[in-house]
ZAFI-974729 format. One record per residue: x, y, z of N, C-alpha, C, O in turn. Coordinates in steps of 0.2 Angstrom, whole numbers. Each point is the difference from the previous one (the first is absolute). Example, Ala and Ser with C-alpha at 12.3 -4.5 7.8 and 13.67 -1.06 7.14 Angstrom:
ZAFI-974729
PT; 66; -28; 39; -4; 6; 0; 4; 6; 0; 5; -1; 3
PT; -7; 6; -7; 4; 6; 1; -4; 5; 3; 3; 6; 1
//
This chain:
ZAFI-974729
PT; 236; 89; 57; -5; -2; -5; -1; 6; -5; 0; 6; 2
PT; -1; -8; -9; -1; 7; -3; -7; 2; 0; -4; -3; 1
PT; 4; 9; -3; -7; 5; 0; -5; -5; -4; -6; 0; 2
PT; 8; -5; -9; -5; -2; -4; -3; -8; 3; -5; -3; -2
PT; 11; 0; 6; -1; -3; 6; -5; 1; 6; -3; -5; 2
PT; 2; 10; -1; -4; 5; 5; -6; 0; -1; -4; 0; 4
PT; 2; 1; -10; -6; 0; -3; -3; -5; -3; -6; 0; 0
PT; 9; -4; -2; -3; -7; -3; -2; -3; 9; -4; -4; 0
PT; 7; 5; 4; -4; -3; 6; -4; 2; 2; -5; -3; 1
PT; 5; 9; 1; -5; 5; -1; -8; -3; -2; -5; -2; 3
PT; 6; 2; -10; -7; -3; -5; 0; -5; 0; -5; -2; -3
PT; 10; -4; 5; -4; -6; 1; -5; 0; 5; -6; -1; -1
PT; 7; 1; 7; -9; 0; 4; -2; 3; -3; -5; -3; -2
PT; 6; 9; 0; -7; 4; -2; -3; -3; -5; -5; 2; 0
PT; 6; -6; -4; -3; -3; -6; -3; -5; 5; -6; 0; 0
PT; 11; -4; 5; -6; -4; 1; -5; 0; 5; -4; -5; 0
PT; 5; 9; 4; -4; 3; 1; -8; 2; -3; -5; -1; 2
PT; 6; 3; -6; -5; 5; -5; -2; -7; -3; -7; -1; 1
PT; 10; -7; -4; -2; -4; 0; -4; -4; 4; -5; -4; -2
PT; 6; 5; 10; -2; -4; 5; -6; 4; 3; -3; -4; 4
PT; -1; 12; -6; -5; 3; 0; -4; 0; -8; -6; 2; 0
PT; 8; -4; -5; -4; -1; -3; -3; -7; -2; -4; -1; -4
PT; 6; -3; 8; 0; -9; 0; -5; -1; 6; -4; -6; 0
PT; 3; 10; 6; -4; 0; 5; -6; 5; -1; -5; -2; 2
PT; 4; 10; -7; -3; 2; -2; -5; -5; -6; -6; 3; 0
PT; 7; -8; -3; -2; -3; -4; -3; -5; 5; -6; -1; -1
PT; 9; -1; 5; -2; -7; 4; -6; 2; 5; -5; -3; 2
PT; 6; 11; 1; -7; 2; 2; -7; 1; -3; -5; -1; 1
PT; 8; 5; -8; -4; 1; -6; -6; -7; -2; -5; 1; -3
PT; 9; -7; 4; -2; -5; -4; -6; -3; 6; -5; -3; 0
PT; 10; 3; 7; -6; 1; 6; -6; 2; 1; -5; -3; 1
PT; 7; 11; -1; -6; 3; -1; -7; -1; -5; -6; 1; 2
PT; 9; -2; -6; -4; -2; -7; -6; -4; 0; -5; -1; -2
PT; 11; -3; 6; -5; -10; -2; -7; 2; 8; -6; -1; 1
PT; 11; 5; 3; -6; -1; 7; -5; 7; -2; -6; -2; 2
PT; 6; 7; -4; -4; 6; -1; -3; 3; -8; -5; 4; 0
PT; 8; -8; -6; -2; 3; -5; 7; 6; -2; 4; 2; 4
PT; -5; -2; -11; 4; 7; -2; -3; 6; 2; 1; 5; -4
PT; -6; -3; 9; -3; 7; 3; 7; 2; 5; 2; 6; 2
PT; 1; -11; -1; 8; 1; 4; 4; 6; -5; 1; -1; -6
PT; 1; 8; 9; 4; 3; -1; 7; 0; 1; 1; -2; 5
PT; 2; 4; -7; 8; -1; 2; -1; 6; 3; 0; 4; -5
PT; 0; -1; 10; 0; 3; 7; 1; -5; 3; 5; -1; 3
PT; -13; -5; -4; -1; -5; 5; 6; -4; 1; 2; -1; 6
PT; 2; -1; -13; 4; -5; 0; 6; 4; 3; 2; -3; 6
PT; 0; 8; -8; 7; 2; 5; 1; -1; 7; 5; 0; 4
PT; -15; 1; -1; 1; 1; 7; -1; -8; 1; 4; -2; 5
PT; -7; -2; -7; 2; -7; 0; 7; -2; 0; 1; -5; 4
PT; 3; 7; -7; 8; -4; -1; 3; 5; 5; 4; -3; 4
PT; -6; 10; -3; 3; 2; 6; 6; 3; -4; 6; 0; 2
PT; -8; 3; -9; 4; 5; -3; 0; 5; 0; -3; 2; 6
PT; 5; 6; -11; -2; 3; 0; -4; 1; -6; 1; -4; -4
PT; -6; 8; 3; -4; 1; -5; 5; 2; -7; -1; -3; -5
PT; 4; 6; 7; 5; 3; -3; 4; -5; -5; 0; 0; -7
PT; 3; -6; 12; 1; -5; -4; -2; -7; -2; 4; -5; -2
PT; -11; 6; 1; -4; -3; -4; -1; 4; -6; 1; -3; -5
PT; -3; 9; 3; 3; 4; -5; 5; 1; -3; -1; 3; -5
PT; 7; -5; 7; 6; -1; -2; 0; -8; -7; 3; 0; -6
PT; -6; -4; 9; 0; -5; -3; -6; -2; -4; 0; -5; -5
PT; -4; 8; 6; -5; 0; -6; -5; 8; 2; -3; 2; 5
PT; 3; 0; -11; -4; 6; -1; -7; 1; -1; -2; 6; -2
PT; -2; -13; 3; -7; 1; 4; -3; -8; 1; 3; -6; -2
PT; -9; 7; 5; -1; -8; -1; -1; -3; -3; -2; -6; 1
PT; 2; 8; -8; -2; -5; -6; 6; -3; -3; 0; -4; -4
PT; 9; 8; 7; 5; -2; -1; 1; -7; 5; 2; -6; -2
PT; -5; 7; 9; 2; -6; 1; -3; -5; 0; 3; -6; 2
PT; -11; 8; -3; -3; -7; -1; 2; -4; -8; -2; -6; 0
PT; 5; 8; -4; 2; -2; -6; 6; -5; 1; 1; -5; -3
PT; 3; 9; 9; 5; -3; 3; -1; -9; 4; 4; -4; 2
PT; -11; 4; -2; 0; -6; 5; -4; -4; -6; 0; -6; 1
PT; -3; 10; -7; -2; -8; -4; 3; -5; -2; -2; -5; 1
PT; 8; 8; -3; 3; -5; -4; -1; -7; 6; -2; -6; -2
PT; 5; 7; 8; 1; -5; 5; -8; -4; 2; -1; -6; 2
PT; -3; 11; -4; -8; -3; 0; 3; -6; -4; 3; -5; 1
PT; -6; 8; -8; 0; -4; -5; 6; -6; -2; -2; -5; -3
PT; 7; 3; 5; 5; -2; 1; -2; -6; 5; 2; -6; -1
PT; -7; 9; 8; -1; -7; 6; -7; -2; -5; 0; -6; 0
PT; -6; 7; -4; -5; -1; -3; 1; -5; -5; -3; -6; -1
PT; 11; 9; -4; 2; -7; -4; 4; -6; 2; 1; -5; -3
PT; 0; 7; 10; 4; -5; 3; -6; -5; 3; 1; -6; 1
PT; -4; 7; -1; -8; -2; 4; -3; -4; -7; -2; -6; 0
PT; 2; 10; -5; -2; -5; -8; 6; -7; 1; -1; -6; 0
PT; 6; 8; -1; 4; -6; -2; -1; -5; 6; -1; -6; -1
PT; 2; 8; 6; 0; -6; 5; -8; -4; -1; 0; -6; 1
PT; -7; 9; -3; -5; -4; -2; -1; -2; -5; -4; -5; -2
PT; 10; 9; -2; 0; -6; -7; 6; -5; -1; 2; -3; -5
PT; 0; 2; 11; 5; -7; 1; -6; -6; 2; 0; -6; -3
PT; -5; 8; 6; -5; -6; 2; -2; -3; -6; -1; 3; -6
PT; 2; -9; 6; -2; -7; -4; -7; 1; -5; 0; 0; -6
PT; -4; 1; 11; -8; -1; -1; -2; 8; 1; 0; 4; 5
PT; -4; -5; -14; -2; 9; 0; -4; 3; 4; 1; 7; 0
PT; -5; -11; 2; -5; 0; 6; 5; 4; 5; 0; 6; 0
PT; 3; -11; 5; 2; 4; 3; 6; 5; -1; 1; 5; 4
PT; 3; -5; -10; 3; 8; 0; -5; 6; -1; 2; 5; 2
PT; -6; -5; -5; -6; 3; 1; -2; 4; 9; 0; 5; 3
PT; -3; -10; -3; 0; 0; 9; 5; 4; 4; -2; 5; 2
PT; 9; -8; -1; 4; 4; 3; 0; 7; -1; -1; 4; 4
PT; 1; -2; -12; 0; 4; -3; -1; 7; 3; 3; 5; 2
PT; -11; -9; -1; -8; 5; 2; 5; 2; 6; 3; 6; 1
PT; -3; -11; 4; -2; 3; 5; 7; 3; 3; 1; 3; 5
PT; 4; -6; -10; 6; 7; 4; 1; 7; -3; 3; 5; 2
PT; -9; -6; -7; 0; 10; -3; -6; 1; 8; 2; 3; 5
PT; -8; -6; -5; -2; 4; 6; 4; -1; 5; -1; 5; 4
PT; 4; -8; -1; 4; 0; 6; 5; 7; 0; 1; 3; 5
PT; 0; -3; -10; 3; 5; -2; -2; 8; 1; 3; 5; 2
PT; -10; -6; -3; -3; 6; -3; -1; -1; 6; 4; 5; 2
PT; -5; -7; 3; -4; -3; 8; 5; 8; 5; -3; 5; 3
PT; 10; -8; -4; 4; 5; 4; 2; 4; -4; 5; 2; 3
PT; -6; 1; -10; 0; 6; -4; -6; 4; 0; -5; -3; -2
PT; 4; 9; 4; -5; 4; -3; 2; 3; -6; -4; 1; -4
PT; 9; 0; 3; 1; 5; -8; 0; -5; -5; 2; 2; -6
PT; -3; -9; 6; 5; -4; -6; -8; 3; -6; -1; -2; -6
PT; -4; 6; 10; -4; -1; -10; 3; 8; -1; -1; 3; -6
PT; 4; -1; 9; 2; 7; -1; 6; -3; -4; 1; 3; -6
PT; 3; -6; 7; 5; -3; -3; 0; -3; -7; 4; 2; -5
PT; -10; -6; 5; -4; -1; -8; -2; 8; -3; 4; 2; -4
PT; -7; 0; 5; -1; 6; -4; 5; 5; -1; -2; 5; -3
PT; 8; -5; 6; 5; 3; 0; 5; -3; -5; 3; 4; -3
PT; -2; -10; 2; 4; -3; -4; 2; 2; -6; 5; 0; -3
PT; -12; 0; 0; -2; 2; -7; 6; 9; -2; 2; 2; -4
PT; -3; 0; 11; 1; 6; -1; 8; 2; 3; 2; 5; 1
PT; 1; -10; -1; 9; -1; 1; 4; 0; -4; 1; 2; -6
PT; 4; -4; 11; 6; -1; -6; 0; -5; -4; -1; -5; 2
PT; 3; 5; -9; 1; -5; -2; 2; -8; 2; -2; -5; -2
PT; 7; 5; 5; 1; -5; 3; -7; -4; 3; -2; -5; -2
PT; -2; 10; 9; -5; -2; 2; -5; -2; -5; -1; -6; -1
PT; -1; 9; -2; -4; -4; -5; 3; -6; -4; -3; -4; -3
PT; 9; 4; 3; 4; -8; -3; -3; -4; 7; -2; -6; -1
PT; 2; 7; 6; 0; -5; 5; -7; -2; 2; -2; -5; 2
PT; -2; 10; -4; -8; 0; 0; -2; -3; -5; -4; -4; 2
PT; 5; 2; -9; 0; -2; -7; 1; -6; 3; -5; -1; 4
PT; 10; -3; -3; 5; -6; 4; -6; -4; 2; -2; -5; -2
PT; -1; 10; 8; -4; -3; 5; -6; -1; -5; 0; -6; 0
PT; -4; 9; -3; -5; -2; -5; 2; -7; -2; -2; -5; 2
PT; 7; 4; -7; 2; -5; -3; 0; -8; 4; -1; -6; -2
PT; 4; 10; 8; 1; -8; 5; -6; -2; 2; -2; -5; 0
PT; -2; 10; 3; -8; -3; 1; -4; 0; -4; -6; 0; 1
PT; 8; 2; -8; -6; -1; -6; 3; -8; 1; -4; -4; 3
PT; 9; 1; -5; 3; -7; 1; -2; -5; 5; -2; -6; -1
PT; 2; 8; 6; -5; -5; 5; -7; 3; 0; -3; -1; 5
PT; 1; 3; -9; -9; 1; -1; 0; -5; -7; -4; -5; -2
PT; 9; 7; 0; -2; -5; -7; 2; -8; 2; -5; -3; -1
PT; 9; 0; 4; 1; -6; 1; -6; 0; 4; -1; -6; 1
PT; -4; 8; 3; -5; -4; 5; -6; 1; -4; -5; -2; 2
PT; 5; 7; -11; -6; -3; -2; 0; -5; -3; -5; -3; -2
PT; 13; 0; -1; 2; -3; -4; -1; -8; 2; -2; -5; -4
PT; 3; 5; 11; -3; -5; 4; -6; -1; 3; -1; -4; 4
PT; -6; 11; -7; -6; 0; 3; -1; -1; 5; -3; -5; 2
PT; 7; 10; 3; -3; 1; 8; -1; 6; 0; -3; 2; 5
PT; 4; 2; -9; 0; 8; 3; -8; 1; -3; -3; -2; -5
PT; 0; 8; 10; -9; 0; -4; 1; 5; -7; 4; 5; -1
PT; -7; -8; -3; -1; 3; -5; -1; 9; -3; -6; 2; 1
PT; 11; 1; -3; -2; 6; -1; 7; 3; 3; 3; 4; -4
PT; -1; -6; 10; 6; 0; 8; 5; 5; -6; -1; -1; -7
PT; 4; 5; 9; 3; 5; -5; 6; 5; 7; -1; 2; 6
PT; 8; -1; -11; 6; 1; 6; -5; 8; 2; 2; 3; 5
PT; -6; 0; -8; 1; 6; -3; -8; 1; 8; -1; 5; 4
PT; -2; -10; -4; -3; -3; 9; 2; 3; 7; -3; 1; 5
PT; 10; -2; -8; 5; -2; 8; 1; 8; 5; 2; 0; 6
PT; -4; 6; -11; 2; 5; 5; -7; 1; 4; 1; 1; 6
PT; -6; -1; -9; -6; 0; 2; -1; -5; 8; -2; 3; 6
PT; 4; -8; -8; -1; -6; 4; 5; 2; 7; -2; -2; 5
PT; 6; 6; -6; 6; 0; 2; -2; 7; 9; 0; 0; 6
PT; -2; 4; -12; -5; 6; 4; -5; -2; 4; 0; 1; 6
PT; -5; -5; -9; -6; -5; 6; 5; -3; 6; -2; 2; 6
PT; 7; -6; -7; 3; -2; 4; 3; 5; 6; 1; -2; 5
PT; 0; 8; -8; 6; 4; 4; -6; 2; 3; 1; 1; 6
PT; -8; 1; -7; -4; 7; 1; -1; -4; 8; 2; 3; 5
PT; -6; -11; -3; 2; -5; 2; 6; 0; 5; -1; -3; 5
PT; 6; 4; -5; 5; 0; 4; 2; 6; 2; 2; 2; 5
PT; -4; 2; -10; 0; 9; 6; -6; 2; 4; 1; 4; 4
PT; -7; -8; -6; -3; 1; 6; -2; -3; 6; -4; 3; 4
PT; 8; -12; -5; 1; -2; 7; 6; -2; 1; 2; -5; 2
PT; 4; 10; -3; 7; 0; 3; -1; -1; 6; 3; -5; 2
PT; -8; 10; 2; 1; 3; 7; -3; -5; 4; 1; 0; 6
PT; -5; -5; -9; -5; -6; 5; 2; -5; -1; -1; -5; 3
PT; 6; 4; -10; -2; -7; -2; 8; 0; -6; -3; 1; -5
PT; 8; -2; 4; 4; 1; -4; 2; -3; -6; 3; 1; -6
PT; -7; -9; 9; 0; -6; -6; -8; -1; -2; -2; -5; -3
PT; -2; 11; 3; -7; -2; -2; 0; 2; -7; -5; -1; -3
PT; 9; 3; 1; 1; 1; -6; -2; -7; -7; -3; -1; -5
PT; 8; -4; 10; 2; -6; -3; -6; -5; -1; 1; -5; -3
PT; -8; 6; 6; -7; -4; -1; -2; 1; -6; -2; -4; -4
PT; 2; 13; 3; -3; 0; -7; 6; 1; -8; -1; 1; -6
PT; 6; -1; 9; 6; -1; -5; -2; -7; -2; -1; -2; -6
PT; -1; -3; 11; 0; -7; -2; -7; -3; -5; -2; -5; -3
PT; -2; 12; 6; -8; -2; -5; 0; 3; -8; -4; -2; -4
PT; 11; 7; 4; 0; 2; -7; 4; -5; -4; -1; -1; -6
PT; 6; -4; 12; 3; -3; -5; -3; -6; -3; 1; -3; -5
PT; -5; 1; 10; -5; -4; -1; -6; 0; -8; -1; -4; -4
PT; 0; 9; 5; -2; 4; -5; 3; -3; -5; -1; -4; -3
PT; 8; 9; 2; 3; -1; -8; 3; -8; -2; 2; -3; -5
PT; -3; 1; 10; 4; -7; 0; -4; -7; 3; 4; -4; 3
PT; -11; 4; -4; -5; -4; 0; 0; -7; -3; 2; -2; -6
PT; -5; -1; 13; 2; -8; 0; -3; -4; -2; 0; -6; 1
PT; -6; 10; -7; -5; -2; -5; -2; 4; -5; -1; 6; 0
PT; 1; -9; -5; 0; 4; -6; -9; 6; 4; -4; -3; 3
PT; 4; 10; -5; -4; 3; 0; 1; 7; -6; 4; 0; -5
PT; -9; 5; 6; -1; 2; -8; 5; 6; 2; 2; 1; 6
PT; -1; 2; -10; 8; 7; -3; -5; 4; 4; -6; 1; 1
PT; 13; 3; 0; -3; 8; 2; -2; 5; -4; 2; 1; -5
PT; -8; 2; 9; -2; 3; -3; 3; 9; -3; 4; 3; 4
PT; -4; 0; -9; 0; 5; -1; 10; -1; -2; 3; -6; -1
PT; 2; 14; -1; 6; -5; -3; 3; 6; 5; -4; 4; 3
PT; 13; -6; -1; 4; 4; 3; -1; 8; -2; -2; 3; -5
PT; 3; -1; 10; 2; 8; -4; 6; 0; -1; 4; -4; 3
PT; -2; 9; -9; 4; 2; -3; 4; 3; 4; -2; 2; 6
PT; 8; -1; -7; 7; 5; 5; -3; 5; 1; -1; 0; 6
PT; -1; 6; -9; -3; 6; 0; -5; 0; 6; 1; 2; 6
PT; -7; -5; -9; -4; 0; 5; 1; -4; 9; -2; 2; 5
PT; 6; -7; -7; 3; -1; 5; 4; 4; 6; -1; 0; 6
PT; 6; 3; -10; 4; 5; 3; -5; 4; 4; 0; 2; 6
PT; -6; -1; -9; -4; 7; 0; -2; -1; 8; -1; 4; 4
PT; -2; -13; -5; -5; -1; 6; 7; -2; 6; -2; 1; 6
PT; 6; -2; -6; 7; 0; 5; 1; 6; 4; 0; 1; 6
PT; -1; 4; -12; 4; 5; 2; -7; 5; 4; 2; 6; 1
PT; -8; -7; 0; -7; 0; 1; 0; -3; 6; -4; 1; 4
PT; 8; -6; -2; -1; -1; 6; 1; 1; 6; 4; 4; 1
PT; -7; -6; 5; 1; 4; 5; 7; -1; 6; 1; 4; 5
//
């Protein structure tokens, strides 16, 4: 075997190797996240995967590298979540599904509002897939007013808000209760998508800015 033989085997494990530790480094990261919040440091996660600290810094050079690293795939199961509710017939219910697979979502996520106020602040691409998502649920907000189910005023711009009530609600009865979430998920949807004409909501969405502000303000 020649010397450049010797070495091309050499580096094939070790790439995939370094592969199979940054794929499990991620799959820990994406764990810890949804069960504790982004207060998780990559200390936490290395001893979580049962790496070394060393090589989690190898692969991303702080947590804000690799929490960027896991949006795209946020955003990505979120748009997948839009399309399959806007396959629904009746706008009523794509609406419906909508709602309540972002909160189910946000349910076993604790970072997904960290996730929103970080988008803005990405790579390009993420903010193309964030944009995406607006568009596909501004579309199913439009076909359910255009059908007059959805309550008057209902705005995409609503949903992170709503979304946080939900989560605050399933982070604080994980430990007793893990679907009690789902009672008052269903009195919000009830709300936006009432089974009799009632009057508009009061007061108008906040804006990205201050939105961002009141997410990123949260506990």
């Amino acid at each position: 075997m020649s010397t450049t033989e010797s070495a091309a085997d050499v580096e094939r494990p070790l790439r995939a190797d370094a592969a199979r530790n940054r794929e499990l480094i991620l799959q820990t990261a994406r764990r810890c996240f949804a069960e504790r919040g982004t207060s998780v440091t990559l200390n936490d996660i290395a001893h979580e995967a049962g790496v070394g600290v060393g090589t989690v810094y190898r692969r991303f050079a702080d947590k804000d590298s690799l929490i960027e690293a896991l949006l795209a795939a946020k955003f990505e199961a979120l748009n997948d979540a839009a399309a399959l509710a806007a396959d629904e017939p009746d706008p009523r219910e794509a609406l419906r599904v909508y709602l309540m697979g972002v909160f189910a979502f946000r349910a076993r996520d604790r970072a997904l509002a960290d996730t929103i106020v970080r988008a803005g602040k990405g790579r390009p691409s993420i903010v193309r897939e964030r944009d995406r998502l607006e568009q596909q649920v501004g579309r199913i907000i439009e076909r359910a007013r255009e059908a007059g189910v959805v309550r008057v005023g209902f705005d995409y711009r609503d949903l992170p808000m709503l979304t946080t009530m939900v989560g605050a609600v399933a982070d604080a009865t994980r430990e007793t209760d893990p679907d009690a979430w789902r009672r008052y998920a269903q009195v919000i949807v009830d709300g936006v998508l009432p089974q009799a004409p009632v009057s508009g909501l009061p007061g108008t969405p906040l804006d990205r800015e201050a939105l961002e502000r009141a997410l990123h303000a949260s506990p």
